[in-house]
N, CA and C of each residue as an Amber inpcrd file, in Angstrom:
protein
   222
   5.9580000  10.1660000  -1.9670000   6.1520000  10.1480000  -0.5350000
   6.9100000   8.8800000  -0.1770000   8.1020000   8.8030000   0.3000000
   9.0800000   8.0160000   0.9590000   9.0230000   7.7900000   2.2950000
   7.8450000   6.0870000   2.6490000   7.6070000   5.6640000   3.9760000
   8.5560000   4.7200000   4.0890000   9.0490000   3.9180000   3.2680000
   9.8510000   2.5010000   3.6610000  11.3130000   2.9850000   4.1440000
  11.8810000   2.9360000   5.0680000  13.1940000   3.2610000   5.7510000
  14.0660000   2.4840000   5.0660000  14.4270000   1.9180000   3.7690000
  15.3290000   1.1230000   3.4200000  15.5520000   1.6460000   2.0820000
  17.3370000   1.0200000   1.6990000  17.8060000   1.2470000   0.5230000
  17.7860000   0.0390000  -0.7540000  16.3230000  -0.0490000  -0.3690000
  15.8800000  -1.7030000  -1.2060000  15.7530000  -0.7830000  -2.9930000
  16.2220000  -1.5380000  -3.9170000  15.8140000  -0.7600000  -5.0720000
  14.4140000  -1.2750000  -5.1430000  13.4580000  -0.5040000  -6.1830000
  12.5230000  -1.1350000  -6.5440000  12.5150000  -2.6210000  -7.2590000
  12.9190000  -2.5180000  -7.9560000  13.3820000  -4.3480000  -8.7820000
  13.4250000  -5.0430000  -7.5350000  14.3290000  -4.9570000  -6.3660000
  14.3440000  -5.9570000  -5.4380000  13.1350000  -6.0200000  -4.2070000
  11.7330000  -5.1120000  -4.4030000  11.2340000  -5.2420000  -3.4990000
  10.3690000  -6.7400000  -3.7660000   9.7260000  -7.6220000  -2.7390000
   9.0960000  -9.0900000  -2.2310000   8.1180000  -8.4640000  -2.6850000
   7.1570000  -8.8030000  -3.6020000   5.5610000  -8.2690000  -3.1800000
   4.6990000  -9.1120000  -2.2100000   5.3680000 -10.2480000  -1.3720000
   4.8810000 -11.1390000  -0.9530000   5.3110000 -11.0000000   0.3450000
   6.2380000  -9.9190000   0.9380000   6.6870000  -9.6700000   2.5340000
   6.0400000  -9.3250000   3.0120000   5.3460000  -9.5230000   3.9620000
   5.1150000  -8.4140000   4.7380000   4.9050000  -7.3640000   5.1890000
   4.2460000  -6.0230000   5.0020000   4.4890000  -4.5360000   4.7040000
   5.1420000  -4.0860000   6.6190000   4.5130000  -4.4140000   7.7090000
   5.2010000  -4.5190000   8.8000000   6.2900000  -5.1050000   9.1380000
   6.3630000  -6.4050000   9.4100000   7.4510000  -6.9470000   9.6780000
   8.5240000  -6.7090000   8.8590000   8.1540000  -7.0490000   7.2740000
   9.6200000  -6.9100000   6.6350000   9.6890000  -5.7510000   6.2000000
   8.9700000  -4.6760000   5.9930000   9.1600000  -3.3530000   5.8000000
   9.5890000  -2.1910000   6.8750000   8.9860000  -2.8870000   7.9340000
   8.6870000  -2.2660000   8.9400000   8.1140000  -0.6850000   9.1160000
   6.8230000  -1.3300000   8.4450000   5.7850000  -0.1860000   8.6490000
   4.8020000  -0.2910000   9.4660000   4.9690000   1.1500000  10.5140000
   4.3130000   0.9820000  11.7000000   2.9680000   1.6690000  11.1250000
   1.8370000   1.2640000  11.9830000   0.4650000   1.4100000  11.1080000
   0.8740000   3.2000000  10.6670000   0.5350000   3.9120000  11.4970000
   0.6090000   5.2660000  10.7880000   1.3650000   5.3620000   9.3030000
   2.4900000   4.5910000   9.3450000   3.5820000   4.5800000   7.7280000
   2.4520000   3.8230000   6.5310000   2.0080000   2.8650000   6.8300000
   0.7600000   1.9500000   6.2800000   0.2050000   2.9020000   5.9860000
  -0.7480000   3.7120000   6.5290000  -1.5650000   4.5890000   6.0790000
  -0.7130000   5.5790000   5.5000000  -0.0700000   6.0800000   5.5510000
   0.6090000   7.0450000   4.6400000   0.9960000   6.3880000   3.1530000
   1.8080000   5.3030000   3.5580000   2.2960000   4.2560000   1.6070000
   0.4880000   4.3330000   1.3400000  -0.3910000   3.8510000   2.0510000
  -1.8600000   3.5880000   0.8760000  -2.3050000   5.0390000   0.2080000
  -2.5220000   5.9140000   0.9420000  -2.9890000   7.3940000   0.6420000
  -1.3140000   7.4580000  -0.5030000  -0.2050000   7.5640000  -0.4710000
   0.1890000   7.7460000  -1.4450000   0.2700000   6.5440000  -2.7100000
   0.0540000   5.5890000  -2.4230000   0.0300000   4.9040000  -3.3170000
  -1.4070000   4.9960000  -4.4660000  -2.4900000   4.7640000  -3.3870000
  -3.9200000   5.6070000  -4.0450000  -4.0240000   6.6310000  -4.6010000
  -2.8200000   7.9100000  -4.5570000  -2.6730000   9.1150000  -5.1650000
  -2.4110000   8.5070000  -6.2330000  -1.0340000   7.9550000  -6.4600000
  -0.5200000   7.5210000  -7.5830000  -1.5380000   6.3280000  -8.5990000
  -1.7450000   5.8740000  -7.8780000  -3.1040000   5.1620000  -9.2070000
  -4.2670000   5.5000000  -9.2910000  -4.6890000   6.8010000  -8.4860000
  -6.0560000   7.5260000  -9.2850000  -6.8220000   6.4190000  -8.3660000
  -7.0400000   6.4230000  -7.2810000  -8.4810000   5.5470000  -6.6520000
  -7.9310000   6.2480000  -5.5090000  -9.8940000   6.3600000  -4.8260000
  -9.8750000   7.2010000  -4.4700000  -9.4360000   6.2350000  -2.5880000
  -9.1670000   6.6680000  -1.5320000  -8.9380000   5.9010000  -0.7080000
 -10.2830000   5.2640000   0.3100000 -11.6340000   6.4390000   0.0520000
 -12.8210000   5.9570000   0.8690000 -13.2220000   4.3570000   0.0690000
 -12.5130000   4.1350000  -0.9120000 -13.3100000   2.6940000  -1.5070000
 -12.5520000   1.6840000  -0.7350000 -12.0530000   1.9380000   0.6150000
 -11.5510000   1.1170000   1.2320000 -12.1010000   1.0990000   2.2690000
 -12.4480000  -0.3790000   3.0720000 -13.1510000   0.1260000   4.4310000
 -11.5640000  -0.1490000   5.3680000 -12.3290000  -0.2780000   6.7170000
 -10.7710000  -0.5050000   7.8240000 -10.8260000  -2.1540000   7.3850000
 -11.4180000  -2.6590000   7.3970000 -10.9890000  -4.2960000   7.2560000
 -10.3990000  -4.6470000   5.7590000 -10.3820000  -3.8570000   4.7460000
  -9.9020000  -3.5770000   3.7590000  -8.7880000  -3.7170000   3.6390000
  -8.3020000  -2.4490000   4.8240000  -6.7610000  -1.7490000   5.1990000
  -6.1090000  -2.8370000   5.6710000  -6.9990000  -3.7330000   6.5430000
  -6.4600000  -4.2040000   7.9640000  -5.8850000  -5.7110000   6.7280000
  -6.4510000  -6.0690000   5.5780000  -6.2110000  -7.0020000   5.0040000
  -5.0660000  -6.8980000   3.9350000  -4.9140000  -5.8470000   4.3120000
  -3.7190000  -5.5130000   3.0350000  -2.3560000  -5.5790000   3.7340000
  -1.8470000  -6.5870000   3.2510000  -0.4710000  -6.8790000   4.2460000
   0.8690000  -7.0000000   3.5070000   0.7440000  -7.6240000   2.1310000
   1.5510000  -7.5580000   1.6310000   1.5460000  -6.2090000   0.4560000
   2.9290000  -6.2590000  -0.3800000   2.6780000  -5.4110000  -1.4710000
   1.4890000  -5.7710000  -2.5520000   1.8630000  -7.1520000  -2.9260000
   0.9210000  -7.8290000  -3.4130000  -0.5830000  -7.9060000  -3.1290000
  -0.6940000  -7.6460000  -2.1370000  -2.3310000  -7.5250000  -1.2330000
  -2.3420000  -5.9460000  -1.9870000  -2.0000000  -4.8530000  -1.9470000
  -2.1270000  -3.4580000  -2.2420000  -2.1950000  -3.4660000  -3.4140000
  -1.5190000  -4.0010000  -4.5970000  -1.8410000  -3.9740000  -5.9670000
  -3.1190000  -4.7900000  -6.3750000  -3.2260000  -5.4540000  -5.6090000
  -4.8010000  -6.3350000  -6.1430000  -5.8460000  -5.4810000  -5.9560000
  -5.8350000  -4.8920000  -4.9180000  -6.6880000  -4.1180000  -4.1160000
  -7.0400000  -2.5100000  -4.6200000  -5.8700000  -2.4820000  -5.3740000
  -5.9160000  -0.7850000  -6.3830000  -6.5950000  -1.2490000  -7.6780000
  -5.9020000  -2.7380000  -7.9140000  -6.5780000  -2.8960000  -9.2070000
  -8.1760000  -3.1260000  -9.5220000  -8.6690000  -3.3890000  -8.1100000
 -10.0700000  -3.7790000  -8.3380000 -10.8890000  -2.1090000  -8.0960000
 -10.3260000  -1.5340000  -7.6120000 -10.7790000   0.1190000  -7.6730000
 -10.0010000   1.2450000  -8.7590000  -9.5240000   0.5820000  -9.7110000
  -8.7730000   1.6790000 -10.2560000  -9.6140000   2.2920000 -11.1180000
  -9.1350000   3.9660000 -10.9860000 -10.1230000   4.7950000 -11.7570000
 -11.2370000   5.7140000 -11.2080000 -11.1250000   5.3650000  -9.6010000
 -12.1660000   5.7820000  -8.9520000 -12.1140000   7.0310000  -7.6930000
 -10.7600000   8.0540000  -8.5120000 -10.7040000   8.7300000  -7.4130000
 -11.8190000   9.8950000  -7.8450000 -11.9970000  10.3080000  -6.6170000
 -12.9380000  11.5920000  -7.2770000 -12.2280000  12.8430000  -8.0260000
């Protein structure tokens, strides 16, 4: 699923931007990249609460955050 509106390659994405500002993902897009990103690494998305979500800002914030649940989709 393709939320980020840009022709950034992967190699050049920041894991340290911003997922709003420099992505410009409006919350609904946020929730769509996590549910697909959580598809893609097998965890399940309830192991997240909203302050979870609300803390995940960068890319870097989202890979830490899969990695400490990975394995856990139902």
């Amino acid at each position: 699923m393709r939320v980020l509106d840009s022709d950034t390659a992967p190699a050049d994405l920041d894991p340290d931007l911003d997922l709003a500002s420099g992505y410009c993902l409006t919350s609904l897009n946020k929730v769509l990249f996590l549910m697909s990103a959580c598809d893609d690494a097998k965890v399940d998305l309830s192991s997240f609460t909203e302050a979870d979500v609300a803390a995940m800002r960068t890319l870097r914030d989202v890979v830490t955050a899969l990695e400490q649940h990975a394995g856990t989709a139902a």
